[in-house]
C-alpha positions in Angstrom: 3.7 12.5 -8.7 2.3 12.7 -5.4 0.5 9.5 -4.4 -3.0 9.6 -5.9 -4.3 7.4 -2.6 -3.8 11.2 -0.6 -7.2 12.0 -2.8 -10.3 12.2 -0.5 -14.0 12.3 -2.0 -14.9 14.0 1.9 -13.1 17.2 0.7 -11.9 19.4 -2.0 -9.1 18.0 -3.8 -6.7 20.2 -5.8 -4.2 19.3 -8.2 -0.7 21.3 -9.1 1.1 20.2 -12.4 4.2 22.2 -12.8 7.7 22.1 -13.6 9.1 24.9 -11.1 10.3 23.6 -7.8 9.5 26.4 -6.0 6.1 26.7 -7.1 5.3 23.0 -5.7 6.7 23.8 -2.7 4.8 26.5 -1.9 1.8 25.0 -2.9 2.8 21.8 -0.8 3.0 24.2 2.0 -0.5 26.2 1.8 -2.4 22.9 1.0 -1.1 21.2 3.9 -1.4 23.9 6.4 -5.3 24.0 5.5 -6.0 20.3 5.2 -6.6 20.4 1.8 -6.3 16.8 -0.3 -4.0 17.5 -2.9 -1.9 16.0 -5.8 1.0 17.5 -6.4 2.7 16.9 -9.8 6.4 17.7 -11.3 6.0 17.6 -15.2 7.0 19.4 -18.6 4.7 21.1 -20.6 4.4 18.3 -23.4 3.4 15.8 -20.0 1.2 17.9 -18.3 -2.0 17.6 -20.6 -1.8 14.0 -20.2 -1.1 13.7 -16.6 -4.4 16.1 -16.6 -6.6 14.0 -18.5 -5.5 10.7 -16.1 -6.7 12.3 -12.9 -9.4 14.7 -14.0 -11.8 12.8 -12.4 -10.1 12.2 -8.8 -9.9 16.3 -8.6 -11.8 19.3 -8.4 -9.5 21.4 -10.0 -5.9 21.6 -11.8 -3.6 24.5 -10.9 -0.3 25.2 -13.4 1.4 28.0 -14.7 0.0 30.4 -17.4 0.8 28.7 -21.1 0.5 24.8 -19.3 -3.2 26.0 -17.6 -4.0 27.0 -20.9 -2.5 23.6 -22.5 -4.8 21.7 -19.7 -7.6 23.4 -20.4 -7.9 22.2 -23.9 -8.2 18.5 -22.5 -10.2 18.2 -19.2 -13.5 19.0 -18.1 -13.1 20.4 -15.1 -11.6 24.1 -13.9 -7.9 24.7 -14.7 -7.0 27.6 -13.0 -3.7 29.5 -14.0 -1.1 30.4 -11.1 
């Protein structure tokens, strides 16, 4: 997991929770080129609800794939949007 520390309440802070490499890189990429604050998370399915409910409230939004967005959005309050 990317260090949680990174998270700024100034800004708009994103999170990614996936398991493809290439997909966090990319995303690593775009966020940092825009000076966005970002979390960046490698997990499996089965983790990734949980890892969503812990920093729900240090983001403004969780990004994942298709059946894991739809996974988080059964457990956090905030947008989930699928990538």
């Amino acid at each position: 997991m990317s260090n949680i520390s990174n998270i700024s309440t100034n800004q708009i802070n994103i999170a990614l929770i996936a398991n493809y490499p290439k997909l966090s890189e990319a995303f690593e990429n775009m966020v940092k080129s825009k000076g966005i604050s970002f979390l960046n998370i490698f997990a499996s399915f089965e983790e990734a609800a949980e890892f969503a409910k812990e920093i729900q409230s240090k983001v403004d939004a969780i990004l994942s794939r298709e059946g894991t967005a739809e996974h988080i959005s059964k457990v956090v309050d905030i947008p989930v949007i699928s990538v």
